[in-house]
N, CA, C and O of each residue as an XYZ file, in Angstrom:
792
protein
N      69.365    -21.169   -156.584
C      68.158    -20.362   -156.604
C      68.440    -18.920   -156.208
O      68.168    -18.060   -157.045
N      69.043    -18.480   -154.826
C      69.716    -17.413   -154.615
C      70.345    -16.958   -155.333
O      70.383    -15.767   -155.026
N      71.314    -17.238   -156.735
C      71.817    -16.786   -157.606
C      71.091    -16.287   -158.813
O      71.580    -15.383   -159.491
N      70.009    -16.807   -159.093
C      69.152    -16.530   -160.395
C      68.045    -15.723   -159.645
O      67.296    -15.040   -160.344
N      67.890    -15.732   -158.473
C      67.402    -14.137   -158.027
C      67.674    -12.930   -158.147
O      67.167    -11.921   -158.637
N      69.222    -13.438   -157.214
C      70.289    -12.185   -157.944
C      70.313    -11.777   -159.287
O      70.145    -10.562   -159.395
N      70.441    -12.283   -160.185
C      70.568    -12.272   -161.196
C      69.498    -11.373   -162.150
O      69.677    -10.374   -162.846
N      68.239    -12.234   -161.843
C      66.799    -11.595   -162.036
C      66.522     -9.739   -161.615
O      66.040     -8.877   -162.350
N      66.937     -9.625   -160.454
C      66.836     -8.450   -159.662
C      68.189     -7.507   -160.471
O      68.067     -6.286   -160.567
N      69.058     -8.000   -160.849
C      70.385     -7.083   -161.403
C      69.394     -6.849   -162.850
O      68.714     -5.872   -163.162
N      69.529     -7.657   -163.299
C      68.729     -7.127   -164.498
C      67.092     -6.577   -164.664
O      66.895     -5.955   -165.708
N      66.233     -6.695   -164.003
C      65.564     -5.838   -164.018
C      65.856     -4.416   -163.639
O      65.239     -3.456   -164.098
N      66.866     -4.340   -162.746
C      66.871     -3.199   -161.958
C      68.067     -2.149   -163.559
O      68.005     -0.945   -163.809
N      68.890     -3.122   -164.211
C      69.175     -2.263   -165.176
C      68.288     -1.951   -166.547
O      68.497     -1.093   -167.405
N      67.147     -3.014   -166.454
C      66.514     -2.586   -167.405
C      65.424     -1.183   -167.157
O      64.925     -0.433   -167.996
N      65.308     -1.197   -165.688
C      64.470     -0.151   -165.208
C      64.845      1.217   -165.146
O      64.171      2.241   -165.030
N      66.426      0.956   -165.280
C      67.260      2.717   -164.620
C      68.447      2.763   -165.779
O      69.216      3.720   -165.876
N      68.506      1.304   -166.864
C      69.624      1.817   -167.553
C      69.159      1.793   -169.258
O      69.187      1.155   -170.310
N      68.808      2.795   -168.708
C      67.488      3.235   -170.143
C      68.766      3.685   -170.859
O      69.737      4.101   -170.227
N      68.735      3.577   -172.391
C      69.586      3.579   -173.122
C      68.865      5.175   -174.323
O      68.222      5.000   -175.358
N      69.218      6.437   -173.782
C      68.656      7.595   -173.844
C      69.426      8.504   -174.268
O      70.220      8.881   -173.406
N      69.546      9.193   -175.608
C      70.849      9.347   -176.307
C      70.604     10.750   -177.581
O      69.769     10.685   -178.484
N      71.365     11.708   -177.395
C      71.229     12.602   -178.350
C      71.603     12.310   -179.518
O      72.825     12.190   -179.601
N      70.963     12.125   -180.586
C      71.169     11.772   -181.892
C      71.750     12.911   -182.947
O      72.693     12.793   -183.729
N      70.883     14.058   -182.718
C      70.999     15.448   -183.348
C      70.414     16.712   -182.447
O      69.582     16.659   -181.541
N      71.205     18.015   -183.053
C      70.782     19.105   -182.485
C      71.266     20.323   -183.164
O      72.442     20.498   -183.482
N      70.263     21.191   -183.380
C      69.730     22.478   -184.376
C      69.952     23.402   -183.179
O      69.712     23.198   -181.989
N      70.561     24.656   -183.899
C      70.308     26.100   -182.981
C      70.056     27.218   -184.038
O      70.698     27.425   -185.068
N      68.558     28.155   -183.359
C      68.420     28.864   -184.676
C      69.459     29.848   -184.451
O      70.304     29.499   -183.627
N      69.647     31.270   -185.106
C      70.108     32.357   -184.901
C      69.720     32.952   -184.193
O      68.600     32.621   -183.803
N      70.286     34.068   -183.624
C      69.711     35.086   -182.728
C      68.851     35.562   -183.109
O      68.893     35.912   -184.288
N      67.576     35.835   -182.287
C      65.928     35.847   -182.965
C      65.643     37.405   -182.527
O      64.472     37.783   -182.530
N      66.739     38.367   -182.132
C      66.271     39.623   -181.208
C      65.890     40.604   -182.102
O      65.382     41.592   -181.571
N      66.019     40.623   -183.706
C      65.420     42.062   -184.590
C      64.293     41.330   -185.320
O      63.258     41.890   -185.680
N      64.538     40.191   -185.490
C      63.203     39.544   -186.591
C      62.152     38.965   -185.937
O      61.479     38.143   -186.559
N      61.860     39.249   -184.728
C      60.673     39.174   -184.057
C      59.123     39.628   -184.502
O      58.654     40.647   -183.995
N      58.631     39.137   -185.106
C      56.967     39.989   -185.121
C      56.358     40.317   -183.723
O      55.189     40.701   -183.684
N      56.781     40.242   -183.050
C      56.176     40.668   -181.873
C      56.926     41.371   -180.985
O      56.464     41.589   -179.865
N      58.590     41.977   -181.461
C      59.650     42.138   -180.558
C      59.260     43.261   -180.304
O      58.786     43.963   -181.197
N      59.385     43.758   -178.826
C      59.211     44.846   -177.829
C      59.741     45.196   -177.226
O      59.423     44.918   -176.070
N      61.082     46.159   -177.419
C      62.174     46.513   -176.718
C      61.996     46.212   -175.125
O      62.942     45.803   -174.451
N      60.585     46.472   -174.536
C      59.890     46.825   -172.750
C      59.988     45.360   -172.334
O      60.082     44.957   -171.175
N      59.946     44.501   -173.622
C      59.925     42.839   -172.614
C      61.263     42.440   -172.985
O      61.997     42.111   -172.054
N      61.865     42.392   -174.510
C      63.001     41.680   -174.612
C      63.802     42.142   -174.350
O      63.777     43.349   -174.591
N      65.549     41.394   -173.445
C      65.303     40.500   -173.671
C      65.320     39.841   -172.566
O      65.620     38.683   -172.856
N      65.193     39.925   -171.678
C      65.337     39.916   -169.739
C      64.048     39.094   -169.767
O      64.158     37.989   -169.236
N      62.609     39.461   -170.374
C      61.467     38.591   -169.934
C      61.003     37.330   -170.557
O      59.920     36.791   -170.325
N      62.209     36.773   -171.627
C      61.912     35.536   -172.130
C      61.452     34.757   -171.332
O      61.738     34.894   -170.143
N      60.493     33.579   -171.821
C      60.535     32.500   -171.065
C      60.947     31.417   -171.431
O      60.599     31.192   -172.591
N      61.634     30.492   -170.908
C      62.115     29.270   -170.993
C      61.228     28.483   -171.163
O      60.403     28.465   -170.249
N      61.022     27.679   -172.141
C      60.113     27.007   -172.581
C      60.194     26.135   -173.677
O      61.060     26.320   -174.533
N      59.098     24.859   -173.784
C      58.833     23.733   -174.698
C      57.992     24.833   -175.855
O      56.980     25.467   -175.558
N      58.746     24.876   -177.342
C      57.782     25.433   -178.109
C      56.774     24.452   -178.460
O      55.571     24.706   -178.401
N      57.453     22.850   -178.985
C      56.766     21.612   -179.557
C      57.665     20.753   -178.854
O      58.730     21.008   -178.291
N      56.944     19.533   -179.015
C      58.093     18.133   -179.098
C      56.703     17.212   -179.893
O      55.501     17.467   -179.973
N      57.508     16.113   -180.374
C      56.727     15.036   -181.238
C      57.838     13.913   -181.305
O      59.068     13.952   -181.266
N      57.074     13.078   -181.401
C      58.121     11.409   -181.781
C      57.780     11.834   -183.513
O      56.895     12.426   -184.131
N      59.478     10.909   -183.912
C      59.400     10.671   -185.305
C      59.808      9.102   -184.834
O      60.846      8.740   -184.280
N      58.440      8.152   -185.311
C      58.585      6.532   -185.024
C      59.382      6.394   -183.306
O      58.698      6.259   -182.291
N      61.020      6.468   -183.294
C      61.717      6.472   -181.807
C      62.348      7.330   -180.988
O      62.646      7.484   -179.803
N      62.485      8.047   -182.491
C      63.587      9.818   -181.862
C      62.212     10.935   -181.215
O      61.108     10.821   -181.747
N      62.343     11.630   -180.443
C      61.564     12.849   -180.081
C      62.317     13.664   -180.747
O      63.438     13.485   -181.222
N      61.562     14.673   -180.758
C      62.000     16.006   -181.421
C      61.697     17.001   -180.395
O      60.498     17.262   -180.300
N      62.472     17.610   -179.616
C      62.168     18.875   -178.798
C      62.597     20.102   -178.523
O      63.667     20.264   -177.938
N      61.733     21.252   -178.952
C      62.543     22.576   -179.422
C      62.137     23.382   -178.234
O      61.048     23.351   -177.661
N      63.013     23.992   -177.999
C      62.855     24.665   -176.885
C      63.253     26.369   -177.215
O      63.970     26.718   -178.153
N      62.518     27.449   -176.069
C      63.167     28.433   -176.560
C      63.936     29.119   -175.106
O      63.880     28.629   -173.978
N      64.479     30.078   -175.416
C      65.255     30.707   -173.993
C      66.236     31.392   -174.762
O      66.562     31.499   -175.944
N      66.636     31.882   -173.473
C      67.760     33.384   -173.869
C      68.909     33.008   -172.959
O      69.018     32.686   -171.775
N      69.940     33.223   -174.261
C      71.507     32.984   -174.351
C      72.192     34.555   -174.674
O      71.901     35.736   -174.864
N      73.531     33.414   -174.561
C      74.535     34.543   -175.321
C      74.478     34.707   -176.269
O      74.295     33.718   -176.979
N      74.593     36.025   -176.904
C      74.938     36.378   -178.432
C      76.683     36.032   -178.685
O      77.701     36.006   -177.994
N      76.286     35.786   -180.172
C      77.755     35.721   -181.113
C      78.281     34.296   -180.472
O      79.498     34.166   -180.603
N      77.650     33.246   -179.833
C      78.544     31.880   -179.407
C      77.754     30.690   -180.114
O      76.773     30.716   -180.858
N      78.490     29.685   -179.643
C      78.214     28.547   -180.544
C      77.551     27.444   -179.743
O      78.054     27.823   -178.685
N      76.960     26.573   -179.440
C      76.541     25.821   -178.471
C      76.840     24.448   -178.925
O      76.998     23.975   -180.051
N      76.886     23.750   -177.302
C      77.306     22.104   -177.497
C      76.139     21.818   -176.610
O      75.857     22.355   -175.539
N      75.477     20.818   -177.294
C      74.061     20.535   -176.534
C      74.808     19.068   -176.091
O      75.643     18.499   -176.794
N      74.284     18.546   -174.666
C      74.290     17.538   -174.021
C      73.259     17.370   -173.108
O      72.963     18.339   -172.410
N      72.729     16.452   -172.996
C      71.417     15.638   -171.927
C      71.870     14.576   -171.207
O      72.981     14.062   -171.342
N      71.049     14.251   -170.465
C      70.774     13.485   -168.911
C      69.605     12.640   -168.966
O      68.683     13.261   -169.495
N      69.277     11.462   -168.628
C      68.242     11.051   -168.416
C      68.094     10.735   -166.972
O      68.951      9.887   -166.723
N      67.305     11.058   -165.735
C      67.302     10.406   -164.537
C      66.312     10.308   -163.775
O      65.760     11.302   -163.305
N      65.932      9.078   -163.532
C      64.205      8.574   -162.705
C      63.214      9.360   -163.789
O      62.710      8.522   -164.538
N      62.872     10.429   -164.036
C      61.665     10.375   -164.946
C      61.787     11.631   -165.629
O      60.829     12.249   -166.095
N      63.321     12.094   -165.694
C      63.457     13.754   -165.848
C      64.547     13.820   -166.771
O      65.714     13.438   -166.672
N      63.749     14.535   -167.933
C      64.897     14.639   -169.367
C      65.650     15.853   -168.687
O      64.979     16.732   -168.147
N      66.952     15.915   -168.700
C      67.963     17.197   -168.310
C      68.346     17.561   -169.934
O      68.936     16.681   -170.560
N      68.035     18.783   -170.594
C      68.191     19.396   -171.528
C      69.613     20.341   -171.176
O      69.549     20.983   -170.127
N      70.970     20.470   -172.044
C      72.051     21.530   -171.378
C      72.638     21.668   -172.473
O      72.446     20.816   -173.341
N      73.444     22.694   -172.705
C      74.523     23.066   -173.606
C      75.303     23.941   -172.771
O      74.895     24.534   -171.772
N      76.549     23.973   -173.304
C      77.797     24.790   -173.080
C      77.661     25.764   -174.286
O      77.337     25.344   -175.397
N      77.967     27.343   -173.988
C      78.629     28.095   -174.627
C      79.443     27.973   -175.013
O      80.223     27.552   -174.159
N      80.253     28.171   -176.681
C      81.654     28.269   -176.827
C      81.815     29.406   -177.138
O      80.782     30.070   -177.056
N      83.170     30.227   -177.652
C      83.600     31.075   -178.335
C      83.471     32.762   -177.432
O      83.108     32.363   -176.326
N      83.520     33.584   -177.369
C      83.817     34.873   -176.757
C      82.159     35.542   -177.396
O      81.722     35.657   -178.541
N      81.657     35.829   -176.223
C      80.515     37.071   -176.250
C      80.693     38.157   -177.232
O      81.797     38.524   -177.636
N      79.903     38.507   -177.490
C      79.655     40.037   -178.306
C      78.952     41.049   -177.494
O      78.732     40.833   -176.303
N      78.580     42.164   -178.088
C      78.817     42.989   -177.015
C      76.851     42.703   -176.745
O      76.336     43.249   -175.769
N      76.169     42.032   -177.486
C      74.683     42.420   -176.771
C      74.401     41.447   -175.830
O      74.882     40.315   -175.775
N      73.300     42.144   -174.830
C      72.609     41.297   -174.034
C      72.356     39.924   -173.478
O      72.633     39.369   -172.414
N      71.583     39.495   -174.840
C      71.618     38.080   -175.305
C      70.378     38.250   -176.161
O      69.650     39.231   -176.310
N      70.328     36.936   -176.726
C      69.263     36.389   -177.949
C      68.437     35.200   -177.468
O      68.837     34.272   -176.764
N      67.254     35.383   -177.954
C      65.889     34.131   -177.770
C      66.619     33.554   -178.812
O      67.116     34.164   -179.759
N      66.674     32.058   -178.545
C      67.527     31.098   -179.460
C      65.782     29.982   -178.887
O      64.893     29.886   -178.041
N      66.564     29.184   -180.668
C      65.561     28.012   -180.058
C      66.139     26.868   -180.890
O      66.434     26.714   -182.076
N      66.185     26.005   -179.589
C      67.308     24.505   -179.670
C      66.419     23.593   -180.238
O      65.200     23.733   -180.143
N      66.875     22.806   -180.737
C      65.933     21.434   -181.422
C      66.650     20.222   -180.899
O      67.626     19.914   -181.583
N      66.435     19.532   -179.960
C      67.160     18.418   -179.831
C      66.361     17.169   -180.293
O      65.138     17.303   -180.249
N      66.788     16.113   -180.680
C      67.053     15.018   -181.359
C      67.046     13.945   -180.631
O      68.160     13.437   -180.754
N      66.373     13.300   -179.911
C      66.864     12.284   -178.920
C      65.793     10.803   -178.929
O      64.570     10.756   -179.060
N      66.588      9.906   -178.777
C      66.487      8.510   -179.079
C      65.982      7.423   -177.382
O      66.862      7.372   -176.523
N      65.269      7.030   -177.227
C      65.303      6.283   -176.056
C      64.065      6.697   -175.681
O      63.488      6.397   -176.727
N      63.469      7.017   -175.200
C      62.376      8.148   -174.395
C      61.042      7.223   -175.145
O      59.953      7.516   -174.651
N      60.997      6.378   -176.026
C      59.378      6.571   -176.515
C      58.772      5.573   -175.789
O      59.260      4.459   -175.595
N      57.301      6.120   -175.233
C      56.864      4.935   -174.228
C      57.044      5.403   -173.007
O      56.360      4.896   -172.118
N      57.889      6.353   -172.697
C      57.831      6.705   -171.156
C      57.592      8.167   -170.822
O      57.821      9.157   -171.516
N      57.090      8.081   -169.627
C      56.500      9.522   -168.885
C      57.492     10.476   -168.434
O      57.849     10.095   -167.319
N      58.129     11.565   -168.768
C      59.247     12.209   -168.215
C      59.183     13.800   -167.887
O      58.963     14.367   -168.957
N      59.251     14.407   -167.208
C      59.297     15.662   -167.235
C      60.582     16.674   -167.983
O      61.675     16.118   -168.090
N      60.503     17.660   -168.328
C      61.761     18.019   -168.545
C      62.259     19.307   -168.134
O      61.570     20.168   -167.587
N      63.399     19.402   -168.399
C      64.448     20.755   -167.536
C      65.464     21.362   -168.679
O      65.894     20.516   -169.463
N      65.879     22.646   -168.866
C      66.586     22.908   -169.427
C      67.623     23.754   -168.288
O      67.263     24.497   -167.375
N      68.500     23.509   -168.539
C      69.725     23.925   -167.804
C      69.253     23.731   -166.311
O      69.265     24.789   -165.683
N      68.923     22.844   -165.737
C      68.259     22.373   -163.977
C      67.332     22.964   -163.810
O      67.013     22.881   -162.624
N      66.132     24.042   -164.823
C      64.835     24.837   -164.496
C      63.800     24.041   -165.137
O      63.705     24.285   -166.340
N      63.268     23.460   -164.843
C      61.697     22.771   -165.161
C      60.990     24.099   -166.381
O      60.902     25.326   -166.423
N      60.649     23.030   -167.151
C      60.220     24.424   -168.462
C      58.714     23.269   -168.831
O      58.700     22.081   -168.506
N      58.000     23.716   -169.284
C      56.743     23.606   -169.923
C      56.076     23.652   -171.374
O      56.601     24.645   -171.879
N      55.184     23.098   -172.331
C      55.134     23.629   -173.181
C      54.094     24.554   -173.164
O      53.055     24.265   -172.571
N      54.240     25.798   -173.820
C      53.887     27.300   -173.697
C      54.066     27.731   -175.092
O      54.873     27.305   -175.918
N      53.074     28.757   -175.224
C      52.938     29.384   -176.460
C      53.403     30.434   -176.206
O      53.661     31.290   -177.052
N      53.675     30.594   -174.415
C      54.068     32.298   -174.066
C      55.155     32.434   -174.308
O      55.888     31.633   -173.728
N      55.838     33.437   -175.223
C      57.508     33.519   -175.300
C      57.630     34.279   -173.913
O      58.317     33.617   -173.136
N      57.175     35.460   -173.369
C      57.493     35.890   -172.304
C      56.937     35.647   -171.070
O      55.737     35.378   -171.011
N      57.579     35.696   -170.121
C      57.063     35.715   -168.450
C      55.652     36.480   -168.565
O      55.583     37.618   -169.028
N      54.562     35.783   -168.120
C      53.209     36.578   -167.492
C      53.481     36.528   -165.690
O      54.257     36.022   -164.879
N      52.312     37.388   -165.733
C      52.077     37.864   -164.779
C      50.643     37.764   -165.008
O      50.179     37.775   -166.148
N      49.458     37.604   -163.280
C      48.392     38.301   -163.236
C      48.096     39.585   -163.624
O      48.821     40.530   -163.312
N      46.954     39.720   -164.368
C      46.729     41.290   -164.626
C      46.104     42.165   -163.255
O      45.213     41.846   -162.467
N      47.106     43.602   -163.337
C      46.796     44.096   -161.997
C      46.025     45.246   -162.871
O      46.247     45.879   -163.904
N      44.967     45.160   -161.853
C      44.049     46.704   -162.209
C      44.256     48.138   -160.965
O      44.552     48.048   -159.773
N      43.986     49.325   -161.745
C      44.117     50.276   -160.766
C      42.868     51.235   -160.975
O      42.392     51.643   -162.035
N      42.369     51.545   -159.329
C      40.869     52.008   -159.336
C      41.318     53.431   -158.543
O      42.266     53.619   -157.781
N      40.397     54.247   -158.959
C      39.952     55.132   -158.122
C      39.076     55.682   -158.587
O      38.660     55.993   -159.703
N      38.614     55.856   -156.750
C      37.103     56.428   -156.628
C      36.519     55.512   -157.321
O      35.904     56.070   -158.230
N      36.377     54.233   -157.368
C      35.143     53.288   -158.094
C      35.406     52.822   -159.406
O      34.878     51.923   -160.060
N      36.234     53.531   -159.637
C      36.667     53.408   -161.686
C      38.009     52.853   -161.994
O      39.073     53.125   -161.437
N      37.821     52.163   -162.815
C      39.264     51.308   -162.995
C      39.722     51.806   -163.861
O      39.141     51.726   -164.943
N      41.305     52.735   -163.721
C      41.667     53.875   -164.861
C      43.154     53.091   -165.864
O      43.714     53.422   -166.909
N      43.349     51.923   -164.863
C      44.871     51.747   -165.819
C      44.732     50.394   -165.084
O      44.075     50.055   -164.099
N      45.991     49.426   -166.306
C      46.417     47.753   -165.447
C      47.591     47.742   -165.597
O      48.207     48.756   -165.928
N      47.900     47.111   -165.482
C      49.176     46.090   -165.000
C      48.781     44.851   -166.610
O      47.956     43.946   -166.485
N      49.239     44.996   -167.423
C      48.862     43.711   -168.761
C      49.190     42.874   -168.011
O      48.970     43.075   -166.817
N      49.947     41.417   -168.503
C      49.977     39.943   -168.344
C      51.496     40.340   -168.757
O      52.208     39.336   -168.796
N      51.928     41.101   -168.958
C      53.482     41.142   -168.994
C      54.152     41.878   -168.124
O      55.360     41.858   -167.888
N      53.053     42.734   -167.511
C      53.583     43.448   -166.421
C      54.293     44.831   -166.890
O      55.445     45.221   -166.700
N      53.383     45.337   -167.458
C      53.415     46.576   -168.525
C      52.389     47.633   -167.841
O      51.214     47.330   -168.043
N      52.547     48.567   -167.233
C      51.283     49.554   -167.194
C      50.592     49.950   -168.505
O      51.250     50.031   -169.543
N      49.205     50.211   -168.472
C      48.160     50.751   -169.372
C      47.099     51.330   -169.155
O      46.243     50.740   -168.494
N      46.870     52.557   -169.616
C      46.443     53.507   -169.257
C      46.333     54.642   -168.673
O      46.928     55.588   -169.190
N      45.459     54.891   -167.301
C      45.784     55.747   -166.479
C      46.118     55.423   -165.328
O      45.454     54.627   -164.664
N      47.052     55.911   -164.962
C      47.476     55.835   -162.997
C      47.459     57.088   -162.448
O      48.190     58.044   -162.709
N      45.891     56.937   -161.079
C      46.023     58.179   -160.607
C      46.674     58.174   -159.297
O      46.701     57.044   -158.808
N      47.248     59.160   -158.519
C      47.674     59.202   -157.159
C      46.973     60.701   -156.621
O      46.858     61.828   -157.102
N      46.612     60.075   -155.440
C      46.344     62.036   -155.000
C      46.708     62.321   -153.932
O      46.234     61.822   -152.911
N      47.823     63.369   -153.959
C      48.782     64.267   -153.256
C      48.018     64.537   -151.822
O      46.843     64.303   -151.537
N      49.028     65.086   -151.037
C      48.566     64.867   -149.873
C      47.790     66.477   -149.803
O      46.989     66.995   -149.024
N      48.427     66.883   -150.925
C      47.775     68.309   -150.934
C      46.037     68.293   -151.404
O      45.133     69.109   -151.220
N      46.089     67.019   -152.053
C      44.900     67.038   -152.627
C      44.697     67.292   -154.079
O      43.660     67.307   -154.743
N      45.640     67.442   -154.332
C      46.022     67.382   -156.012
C      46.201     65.933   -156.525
O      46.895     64.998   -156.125
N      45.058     66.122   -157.879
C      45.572     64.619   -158.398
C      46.891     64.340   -159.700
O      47.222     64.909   -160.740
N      47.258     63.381   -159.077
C      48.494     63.330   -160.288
C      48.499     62.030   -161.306
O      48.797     60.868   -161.033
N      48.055     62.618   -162.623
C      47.405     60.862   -163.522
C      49.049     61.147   -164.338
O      49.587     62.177   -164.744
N      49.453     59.784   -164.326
C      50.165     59.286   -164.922
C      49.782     58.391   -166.718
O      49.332     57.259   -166.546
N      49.899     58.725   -167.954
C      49.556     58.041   -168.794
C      50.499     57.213   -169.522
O      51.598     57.478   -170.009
N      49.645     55.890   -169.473
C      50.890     55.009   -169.946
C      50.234     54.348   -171.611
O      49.089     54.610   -171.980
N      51.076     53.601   -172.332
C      50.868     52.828   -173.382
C      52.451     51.582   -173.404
O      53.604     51.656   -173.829
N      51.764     50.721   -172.809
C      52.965     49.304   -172.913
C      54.586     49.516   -171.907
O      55.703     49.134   -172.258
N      54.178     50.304   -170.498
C      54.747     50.203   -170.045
C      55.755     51.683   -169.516
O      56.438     51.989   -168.538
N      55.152     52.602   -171.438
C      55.847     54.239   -171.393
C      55.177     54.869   -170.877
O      53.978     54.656   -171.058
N      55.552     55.883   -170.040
C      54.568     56.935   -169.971
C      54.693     57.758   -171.151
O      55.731     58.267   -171.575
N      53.310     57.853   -171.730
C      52.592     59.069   -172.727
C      52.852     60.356   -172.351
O      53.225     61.295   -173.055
N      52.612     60.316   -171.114
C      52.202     61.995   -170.465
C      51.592     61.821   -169.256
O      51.028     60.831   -168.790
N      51.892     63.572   -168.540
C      51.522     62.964   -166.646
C      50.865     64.581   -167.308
O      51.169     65.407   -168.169
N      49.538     64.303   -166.015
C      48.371     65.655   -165.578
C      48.699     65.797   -164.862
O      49.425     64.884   -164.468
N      48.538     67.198   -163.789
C      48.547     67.913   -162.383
C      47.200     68.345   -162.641
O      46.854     69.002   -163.623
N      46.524     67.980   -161.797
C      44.761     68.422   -161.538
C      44.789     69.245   -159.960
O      45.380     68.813   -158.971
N      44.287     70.051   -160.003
C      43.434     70.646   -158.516
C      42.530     69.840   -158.156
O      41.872     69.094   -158.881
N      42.456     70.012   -156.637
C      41.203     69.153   -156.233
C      40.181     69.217   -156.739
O      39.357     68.504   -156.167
N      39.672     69.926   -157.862
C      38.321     69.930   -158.324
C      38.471     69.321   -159.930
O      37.625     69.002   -160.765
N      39.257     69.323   -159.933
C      40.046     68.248   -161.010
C      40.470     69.508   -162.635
O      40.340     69.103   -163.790
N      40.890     70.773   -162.334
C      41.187     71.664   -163.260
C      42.525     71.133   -163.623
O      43.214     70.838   -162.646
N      43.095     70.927   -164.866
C      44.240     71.108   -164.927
C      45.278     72.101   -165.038
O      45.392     72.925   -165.945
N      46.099     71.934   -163.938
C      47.182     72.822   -163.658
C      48.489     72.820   -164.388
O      49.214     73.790   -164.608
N      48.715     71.247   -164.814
C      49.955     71.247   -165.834
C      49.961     69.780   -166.291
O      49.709     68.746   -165.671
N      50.363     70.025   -167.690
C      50.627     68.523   -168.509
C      51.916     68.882   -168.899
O      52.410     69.986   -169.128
N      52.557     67.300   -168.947
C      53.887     67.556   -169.597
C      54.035     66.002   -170.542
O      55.026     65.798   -171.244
């Protein structure tokens, strides 16, 4: 009886933890950094976000594409992890860098085992989400004076509009922005004449 306990308990316990969870296939697009419809020198490519674009079952395989920023000019070897309830998504770089930055790439992995169970997932040990946001947000910050809200802070963390400061002299100094550039800065007198634009 003690033996077919044992027994009972070995095998549940591998049917519970020795999930049979397995990369089948895996896609990498090209470097995505000029054919962007939305590319913005001020966010890319430092403010990507790591992220679930989709995933879906086909019948047993998932399908899960992810996006994030790599090296340019290399080749990737995708490998995964399955453990307690957490898909580990990873690849290795191969081949020698080029000279840019890096590129928003987006991986498609292929994987077999998973259908039926609850899992979170990670790409390279960072917990990622599915998101429509390619880039990092932020709260939007607003900036007031005297009662009036002249410029923000977007959701990317971009100034817009106006930013005023006033000098200890008492001179105001507006700063004008559009997506992060400044447009152009005012020098006002305290009565608000302008003294100089540049």
């Amino acid at each position: 009886m003690k033996i077919a306990l044992v027994l009972f308990i070995t095998i549940l316990t591998s049917l519970l933890t020795g999930q049979d969870v397995r990369l089948v296939d895996f896609k990498s697009s090209g470097c995505d950094m000029n054919n962007n419809f939305d590319y913005d020198e001020n966010l890319y490519p430092w403010n990507i976000k790591s992220r679930i674009i989709r995933q879906v079952f086909h019948q047993d395989t998932l399908e899960i594409e992810v996006g994030t920023l790599a090296k340019c000019c290399v080749s990737f070897e995708p490998y995964i992890s399955f453990a307690t309830d957490t898909l580990n998504l990873n690849y290795n770089e191969t081949q020698e860098m080029c000279e840019c930055d890096g590129c928003c790439y987006q991986f498609t992995y292929f994987i077999t085992g998973l259908k039926g169970k609850d899992f979170g997932v990670k790409l390279r040990s960072m917990v990622i989400q599915l998101s429509d946001e390619k880039y990092i947000t932020y709260p939007v910050k607003y900036y007031i004076f005297n009662g009036d809200t002249t410029g923000y802070k977007d959701k990317y963390g971009r100034k817009q509009g106006i930013i005023i400061s006033k000098r200890e002299t008492g001179q105001l100094f507006e700063t004008h922005y559009t997506n992060g550039r400044i447009d152009s800065t005012v020098l006002k007198d305290c009565t608000g004449k302008i003294i100089e634009i540049k």
